[in-house]
Jmol script that loads the backbone (N, CA, C; Angstrom):
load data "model"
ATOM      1  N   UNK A   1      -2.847  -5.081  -0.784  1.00  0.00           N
ATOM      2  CA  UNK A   1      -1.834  -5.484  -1.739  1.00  0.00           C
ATOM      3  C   UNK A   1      -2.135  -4.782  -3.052  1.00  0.00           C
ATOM      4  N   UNK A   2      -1.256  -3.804  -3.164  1.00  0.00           N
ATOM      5  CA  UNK A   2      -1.590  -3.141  -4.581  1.00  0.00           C
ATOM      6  C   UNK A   2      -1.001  -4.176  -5.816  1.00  0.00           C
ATOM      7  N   UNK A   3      -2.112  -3.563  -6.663  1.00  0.00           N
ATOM      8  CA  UNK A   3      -2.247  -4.813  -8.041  1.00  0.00           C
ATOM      9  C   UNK A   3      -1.291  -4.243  -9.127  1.00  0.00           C
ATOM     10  N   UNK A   4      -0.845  -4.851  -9.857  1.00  0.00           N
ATOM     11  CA  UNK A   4       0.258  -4.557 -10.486  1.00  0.00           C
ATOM     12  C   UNK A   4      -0.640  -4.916 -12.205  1.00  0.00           C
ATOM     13  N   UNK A   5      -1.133  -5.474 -12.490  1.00  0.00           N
ATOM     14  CA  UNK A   5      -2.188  -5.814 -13.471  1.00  0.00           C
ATOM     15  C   UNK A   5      -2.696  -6.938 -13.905  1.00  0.00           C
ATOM     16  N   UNK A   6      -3.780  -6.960 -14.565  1.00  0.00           N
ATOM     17  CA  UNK A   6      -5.239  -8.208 -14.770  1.00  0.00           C
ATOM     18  C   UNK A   6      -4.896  -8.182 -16.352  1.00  0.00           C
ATOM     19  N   UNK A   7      -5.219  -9.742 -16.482  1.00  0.00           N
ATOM     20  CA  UNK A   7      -5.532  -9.753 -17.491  1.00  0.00           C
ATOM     21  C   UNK A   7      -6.145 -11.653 -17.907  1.00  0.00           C
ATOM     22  N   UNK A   8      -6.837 -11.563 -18.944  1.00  0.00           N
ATOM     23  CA  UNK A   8      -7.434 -12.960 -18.734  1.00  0.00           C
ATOM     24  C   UNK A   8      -7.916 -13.750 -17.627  1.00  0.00           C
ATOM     25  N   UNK A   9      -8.315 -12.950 -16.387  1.00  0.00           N
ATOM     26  CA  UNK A   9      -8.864 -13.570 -15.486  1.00  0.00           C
ATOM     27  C   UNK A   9      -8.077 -13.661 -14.408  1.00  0.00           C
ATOM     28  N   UNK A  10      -6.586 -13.509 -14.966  1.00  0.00           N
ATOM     29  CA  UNK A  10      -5.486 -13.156 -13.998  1.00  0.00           C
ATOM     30  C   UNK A  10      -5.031 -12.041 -13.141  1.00  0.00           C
ATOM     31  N   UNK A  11      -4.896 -12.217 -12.268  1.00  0.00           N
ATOM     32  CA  UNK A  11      -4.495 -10.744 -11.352  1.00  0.00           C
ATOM     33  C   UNK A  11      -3.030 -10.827 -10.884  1.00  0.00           C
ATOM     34  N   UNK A  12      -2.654  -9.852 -10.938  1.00  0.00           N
ATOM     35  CA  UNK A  12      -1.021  -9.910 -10.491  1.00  0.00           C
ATOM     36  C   UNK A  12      -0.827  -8.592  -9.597  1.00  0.00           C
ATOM     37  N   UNK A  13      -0.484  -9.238  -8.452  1.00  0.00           N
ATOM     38  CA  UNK A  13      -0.019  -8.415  -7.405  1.00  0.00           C
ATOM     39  C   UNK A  13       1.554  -8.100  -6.813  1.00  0.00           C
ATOM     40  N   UNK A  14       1.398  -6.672  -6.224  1.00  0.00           N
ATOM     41  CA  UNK A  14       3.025  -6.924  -5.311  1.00  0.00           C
ATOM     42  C   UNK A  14       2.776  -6.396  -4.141  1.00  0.00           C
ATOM     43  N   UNK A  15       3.331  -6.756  -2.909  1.00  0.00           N
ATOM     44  CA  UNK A  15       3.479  -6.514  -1.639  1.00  0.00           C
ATOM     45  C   UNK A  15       4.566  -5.346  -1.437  1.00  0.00           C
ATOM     46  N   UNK A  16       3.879  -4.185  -0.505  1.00  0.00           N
ATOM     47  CA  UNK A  16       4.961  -3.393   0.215  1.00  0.00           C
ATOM     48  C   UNK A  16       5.991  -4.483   1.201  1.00  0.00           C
ATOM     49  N   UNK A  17       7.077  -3.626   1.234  1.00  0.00           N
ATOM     50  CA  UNK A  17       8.047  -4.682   2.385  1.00  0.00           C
ATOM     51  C   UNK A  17       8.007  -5.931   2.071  1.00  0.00           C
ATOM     52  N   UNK A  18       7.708  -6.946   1.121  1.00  0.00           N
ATOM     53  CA  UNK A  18       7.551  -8.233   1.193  1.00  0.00           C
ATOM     54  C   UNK A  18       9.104  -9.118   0.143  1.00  0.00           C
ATOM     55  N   UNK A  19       9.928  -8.805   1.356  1.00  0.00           N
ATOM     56  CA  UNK A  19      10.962  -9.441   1.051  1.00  0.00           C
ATOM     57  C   UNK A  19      12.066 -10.223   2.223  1.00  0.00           C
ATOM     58  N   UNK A  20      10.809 -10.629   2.653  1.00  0.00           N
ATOM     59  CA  UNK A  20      11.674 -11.561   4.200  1.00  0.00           C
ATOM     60  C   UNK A  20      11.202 -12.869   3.558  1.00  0.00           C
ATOM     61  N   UNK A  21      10.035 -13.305   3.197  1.00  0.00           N
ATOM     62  CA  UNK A  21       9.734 -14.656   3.820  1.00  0.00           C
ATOM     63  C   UNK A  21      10.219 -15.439   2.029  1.00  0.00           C
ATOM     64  N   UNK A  22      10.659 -14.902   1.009  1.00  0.00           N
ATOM     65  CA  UNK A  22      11.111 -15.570  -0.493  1.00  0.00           C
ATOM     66  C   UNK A  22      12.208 -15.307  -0.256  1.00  0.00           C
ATOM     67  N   UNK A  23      12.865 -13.730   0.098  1.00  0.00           N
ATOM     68  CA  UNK A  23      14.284 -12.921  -0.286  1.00  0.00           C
ATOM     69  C   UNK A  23      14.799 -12.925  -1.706  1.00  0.00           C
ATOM     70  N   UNK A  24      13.567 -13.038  -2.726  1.00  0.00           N
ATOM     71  CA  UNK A  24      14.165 -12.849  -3.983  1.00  0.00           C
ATOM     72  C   UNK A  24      12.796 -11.810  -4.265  1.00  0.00           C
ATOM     73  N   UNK A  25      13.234 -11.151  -5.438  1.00  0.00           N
ATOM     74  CA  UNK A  25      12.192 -10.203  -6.397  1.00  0.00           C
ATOM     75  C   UNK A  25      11.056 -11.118  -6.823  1.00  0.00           C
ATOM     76  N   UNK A  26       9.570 -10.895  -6.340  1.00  0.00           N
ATOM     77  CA  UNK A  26       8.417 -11.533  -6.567  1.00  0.00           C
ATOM     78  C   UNK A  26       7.384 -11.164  -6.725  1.00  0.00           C
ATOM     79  N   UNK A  27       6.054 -11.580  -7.625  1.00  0.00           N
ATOM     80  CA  UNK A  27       4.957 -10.854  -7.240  1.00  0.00           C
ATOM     81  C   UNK A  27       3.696 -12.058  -7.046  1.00  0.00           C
ATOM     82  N   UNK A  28       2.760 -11.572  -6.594  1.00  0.00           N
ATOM     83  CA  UNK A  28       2.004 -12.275  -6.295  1.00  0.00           C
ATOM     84  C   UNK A  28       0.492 -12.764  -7.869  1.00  0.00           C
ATOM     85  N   UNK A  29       0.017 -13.960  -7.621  1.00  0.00           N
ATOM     86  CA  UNK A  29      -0.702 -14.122  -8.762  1.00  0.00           C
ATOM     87  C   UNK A  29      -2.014 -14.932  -8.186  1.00  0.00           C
ATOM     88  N   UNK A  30      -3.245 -14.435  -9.130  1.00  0.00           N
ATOM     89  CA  UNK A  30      -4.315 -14.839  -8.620  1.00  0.00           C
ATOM     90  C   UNK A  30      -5.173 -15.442  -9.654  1.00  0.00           C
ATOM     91  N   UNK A  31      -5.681 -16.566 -10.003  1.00  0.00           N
ATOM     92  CA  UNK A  31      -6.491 -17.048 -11.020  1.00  0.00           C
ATOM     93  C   UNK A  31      -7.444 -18.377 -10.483  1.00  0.00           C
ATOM     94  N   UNK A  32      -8.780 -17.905 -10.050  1.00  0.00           N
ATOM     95  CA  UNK A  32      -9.641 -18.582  -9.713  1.00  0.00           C
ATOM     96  C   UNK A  32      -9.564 -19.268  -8.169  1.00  0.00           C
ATOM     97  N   UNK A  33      -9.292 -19.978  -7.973  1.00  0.00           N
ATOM     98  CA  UNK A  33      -9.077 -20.338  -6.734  1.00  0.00           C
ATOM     99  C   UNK A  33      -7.273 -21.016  -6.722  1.00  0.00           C
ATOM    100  N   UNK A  34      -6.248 -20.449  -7.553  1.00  0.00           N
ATOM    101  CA  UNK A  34      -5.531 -20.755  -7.964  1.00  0.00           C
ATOM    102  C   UNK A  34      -4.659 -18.872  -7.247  1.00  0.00           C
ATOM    103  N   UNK A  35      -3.570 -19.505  -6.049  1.00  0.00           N
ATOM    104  CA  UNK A  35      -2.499 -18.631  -6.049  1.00  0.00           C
ATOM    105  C   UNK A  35      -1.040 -19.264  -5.947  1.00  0.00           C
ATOM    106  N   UNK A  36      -0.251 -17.877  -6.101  1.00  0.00           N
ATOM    107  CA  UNK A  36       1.349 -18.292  -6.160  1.00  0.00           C
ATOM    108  C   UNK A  36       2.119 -17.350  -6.358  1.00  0.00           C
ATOM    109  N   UNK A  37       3.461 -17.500  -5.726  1.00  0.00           N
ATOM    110  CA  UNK A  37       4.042 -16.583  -5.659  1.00  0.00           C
ATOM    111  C   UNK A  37       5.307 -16.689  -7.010  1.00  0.00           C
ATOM    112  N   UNK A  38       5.513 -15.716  -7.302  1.00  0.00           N
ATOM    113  CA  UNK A  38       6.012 -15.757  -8.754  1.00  0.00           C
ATOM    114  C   UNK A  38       7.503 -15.422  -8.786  1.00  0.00           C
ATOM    115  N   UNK A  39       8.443 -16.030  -9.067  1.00  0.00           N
ATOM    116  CA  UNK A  39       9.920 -14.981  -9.012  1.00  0.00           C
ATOM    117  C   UNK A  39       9.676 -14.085  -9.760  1.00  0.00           C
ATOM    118  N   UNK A  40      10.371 -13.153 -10.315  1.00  0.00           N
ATOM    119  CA  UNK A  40      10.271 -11.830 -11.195  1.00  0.00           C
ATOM    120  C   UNK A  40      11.107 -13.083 -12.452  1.00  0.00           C
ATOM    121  N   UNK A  41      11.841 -13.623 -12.391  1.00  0.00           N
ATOM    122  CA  UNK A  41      12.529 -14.975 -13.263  1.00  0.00           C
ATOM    123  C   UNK A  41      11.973 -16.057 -13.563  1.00  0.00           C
ATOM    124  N   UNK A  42      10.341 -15.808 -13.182  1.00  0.00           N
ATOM    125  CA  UNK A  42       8.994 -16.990 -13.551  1.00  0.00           C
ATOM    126  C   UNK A  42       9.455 -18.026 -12.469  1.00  0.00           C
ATOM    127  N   UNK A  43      10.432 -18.047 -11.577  1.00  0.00           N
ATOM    128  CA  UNK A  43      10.417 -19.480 -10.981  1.00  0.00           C
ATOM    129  C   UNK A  43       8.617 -19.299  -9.457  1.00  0.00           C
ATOM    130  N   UNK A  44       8.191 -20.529  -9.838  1.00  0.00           N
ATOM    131  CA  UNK A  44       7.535 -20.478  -8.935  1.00  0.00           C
ATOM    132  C   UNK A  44       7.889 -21.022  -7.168  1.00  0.00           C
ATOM    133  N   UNK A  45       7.562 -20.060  -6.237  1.00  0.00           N
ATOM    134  CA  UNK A  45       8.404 -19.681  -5.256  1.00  0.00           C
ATOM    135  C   UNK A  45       7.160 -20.149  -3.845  1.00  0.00           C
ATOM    136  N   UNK A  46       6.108 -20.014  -4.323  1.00  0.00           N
ATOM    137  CA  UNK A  46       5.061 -20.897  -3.514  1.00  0.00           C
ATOM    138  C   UNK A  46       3.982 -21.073  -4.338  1.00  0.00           C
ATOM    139  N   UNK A  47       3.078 -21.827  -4.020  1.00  0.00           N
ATOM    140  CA  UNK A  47       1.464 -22.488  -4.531  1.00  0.00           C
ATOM    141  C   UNK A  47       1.099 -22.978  -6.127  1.00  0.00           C
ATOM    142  N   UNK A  48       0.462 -23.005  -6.793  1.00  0.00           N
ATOM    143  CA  UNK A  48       0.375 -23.103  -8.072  1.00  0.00           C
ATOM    144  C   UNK A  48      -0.719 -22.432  -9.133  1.00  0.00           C
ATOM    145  N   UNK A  49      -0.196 -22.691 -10.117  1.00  0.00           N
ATOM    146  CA  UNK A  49      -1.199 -21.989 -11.463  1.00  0.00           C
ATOM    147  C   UNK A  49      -1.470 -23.338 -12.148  1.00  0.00           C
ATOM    148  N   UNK A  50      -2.982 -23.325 -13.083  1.00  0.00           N
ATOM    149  CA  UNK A  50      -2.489 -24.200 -14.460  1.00  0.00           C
ATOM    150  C   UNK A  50      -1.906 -23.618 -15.368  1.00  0.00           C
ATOM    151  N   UNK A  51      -1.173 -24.750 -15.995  1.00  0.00           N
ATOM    152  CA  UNK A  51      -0.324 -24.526 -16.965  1.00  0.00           C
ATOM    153  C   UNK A  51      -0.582 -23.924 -17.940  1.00  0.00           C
ATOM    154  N   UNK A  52      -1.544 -23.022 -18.130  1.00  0.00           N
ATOM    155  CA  UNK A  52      -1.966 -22.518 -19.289  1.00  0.00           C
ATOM    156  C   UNK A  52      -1.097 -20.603 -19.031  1.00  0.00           C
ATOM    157  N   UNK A  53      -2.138 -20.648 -17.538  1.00  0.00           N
ATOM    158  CA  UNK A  53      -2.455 -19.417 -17.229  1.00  0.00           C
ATOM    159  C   UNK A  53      -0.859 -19.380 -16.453  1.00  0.00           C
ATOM    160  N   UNK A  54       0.191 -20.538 -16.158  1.00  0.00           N
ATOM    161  CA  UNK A  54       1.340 -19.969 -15.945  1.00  0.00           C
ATOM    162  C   UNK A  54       2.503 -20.019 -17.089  1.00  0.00           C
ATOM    163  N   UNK A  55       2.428 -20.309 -18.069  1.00  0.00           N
ATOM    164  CA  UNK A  55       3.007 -19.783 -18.763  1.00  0.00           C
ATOM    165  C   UNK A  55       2.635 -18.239 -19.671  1.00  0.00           C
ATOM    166  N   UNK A  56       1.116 -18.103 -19.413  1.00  0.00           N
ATOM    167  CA  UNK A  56       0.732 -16.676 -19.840  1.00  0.00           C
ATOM    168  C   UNK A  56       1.459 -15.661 -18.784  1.00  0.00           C
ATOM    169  N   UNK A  57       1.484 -15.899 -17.760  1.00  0.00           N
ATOM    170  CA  UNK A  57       2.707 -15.367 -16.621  1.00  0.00           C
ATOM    171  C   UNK A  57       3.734 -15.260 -16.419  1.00  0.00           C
ATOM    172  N   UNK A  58       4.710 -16.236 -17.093  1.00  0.00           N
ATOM    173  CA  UNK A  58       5.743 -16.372 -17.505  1.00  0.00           C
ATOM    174  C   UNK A  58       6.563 -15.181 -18.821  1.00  0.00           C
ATOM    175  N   UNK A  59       5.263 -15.432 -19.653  1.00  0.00           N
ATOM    176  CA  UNK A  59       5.561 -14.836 -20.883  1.00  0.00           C
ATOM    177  C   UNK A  59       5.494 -13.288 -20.783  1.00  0.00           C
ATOM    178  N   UNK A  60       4.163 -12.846 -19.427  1.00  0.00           N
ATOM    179  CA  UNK A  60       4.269 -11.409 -19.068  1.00  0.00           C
ATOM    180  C   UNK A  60       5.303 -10.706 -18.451  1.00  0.00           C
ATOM    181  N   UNK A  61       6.013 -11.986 -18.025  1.00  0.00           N
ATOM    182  CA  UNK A  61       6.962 -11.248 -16.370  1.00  0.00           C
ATOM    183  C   UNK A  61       8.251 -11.035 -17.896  1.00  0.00           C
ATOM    184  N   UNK A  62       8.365 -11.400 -18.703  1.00  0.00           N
ATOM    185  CA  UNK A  62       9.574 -11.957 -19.675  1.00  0.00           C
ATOM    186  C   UNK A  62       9.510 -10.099 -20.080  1.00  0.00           C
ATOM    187  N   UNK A  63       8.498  -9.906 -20.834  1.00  0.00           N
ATOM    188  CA  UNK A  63       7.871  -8.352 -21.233  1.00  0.00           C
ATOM    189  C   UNK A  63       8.428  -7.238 -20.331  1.00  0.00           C
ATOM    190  N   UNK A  64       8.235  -7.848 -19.514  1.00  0.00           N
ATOM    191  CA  UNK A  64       7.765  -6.428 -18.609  1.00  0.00           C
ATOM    192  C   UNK A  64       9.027  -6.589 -17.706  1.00  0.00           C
ATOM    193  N   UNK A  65       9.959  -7.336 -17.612  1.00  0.00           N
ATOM    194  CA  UNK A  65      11.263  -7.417 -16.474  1.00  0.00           C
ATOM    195  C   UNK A  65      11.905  -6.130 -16.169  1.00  0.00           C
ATOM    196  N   UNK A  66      12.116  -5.512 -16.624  1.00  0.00           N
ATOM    197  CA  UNK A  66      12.552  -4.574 -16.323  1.00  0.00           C
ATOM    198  C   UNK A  66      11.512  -3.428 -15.332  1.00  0.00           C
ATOM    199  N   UNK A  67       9.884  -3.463 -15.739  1.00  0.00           N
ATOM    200  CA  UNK A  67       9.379  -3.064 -15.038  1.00  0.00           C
ATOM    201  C   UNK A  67       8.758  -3.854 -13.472  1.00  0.00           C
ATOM    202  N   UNK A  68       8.785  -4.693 -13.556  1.00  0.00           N
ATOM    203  CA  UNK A  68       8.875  -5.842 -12.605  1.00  0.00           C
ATOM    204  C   UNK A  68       9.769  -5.227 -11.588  1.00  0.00           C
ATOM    205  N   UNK A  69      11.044  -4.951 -11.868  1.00  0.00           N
ATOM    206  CA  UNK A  69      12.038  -5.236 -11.233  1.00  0.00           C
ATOM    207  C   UNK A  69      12.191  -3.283 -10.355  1.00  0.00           C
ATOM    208  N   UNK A  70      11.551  -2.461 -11.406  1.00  0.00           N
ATOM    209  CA  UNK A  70      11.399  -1.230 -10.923  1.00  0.00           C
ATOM    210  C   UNK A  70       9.970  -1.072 -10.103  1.00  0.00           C
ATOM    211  N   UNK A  71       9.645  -1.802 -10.038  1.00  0.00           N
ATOM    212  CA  UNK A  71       8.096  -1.762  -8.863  1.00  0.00           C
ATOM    213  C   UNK A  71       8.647  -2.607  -7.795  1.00  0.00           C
ATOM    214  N   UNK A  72       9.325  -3.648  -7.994  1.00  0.00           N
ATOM    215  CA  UNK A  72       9.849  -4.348  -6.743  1.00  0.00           C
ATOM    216  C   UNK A  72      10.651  -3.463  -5.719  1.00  0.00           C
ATOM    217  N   UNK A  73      11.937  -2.751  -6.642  1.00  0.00           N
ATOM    218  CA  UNK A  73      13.069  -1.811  -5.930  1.00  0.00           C
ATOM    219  C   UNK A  73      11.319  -0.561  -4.824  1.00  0.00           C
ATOM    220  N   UNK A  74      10.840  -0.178  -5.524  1.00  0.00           N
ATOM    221  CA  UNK A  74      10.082   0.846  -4.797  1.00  0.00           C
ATOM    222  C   UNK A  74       9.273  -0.126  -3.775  1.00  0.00           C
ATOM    223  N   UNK A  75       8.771  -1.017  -3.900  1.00  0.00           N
ATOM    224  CA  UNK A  75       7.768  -1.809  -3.019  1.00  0.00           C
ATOM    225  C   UNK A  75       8.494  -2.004  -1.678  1.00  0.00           C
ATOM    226  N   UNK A  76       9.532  -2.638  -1.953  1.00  0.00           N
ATOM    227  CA  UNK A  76      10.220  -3.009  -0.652  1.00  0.00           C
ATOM    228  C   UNK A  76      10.477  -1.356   0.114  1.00  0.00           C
ATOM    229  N   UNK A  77      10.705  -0.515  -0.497  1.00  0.00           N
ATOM    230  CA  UNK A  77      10.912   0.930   0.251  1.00  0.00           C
ATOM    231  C   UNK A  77       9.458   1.101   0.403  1.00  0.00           C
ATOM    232  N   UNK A  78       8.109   0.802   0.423  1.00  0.00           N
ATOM    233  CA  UNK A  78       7.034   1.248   0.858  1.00  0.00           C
ATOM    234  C   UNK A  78       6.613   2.238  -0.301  1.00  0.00           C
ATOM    235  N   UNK A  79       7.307   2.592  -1.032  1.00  0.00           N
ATOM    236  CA  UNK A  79       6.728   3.616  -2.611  1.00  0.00           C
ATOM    237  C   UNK A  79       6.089   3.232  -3.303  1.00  0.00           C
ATOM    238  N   UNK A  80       4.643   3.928  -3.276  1.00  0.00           N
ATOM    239  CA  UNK A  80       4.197   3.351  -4.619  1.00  0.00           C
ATOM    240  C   UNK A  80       4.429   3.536  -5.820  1.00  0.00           C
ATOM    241  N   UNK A  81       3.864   2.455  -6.979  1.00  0.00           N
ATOM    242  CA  UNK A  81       4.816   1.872  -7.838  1.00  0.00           C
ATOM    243  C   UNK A  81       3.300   2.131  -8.932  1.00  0.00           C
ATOM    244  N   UNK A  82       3.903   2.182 -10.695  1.00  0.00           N
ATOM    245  CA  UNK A  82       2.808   2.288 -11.639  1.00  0.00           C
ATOM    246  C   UNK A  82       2.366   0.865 -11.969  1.00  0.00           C
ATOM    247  N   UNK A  83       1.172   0.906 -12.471  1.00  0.00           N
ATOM    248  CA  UNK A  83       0.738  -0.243 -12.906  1.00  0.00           C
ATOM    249  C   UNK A  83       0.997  -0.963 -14.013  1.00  0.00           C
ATOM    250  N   UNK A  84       1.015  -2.045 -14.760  1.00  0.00           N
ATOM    251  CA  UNK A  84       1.901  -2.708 -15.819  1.00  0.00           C
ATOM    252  C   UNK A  84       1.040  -3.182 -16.807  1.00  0.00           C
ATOM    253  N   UNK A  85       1.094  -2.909 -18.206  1.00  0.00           N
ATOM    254  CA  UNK A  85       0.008  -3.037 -19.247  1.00  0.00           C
ATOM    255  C   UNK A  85      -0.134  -4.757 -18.788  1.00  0.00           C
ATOM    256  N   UNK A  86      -0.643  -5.123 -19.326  1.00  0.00           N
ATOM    257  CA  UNK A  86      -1.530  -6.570 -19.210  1.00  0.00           C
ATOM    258  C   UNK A  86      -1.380  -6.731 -20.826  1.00  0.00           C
ATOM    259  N   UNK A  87      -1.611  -8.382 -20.985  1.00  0.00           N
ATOM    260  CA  UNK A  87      -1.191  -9.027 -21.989  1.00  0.00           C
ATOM    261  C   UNK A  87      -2.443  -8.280 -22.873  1.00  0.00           C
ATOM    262  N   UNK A  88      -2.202  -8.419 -24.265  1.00  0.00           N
ATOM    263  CA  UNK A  88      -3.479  -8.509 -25.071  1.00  0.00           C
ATOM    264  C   UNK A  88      -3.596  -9.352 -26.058  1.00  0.00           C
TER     265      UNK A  88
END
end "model"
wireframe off; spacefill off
backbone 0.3
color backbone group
């Protein structure tokens, strides 16, 4: 699963082909023993975050939507996709 970018302990991922089992634009998120699947629209679509570290997710996907949404279009075609600055 190529990583899309880290930051604060957070990892954010996206899946090639991975648009059967949500059918919406998503990426994946990782913080401690803490995962979930993310809409590209912050809705959470499986598992959970704390509330700290998902609204720091929220606030990234808000930034970056447009690039979100251009790594998704290539992911599902199997293309790889650039990586996405991380909060600072």
């Amino acid at each position: 699963m190529p990583e899309l970018s880290r930051f604060f302990g957070i990892t954010v991922k996206m899946l090639f082909s991975d648009n059967v089992k949500h059918h919406k634009p998503h990426f994946h998120v990782y913080y401690n023993d803490f995962t979930a699947s993310i809409g590209i629209d912050g809705e959470i679509l499986e598992g959970s975050l704390p509330h700290k570290q998902m609204k720091l997710i929220q606030a990234w996907a808000a930034i970056h939507e447009d690039e979100l949404y251009e790594s998704w279009n290539k992911a599902v075609k199997n293309e790889p996709f650039e990586k996405i600055k991380p909060l600072q």
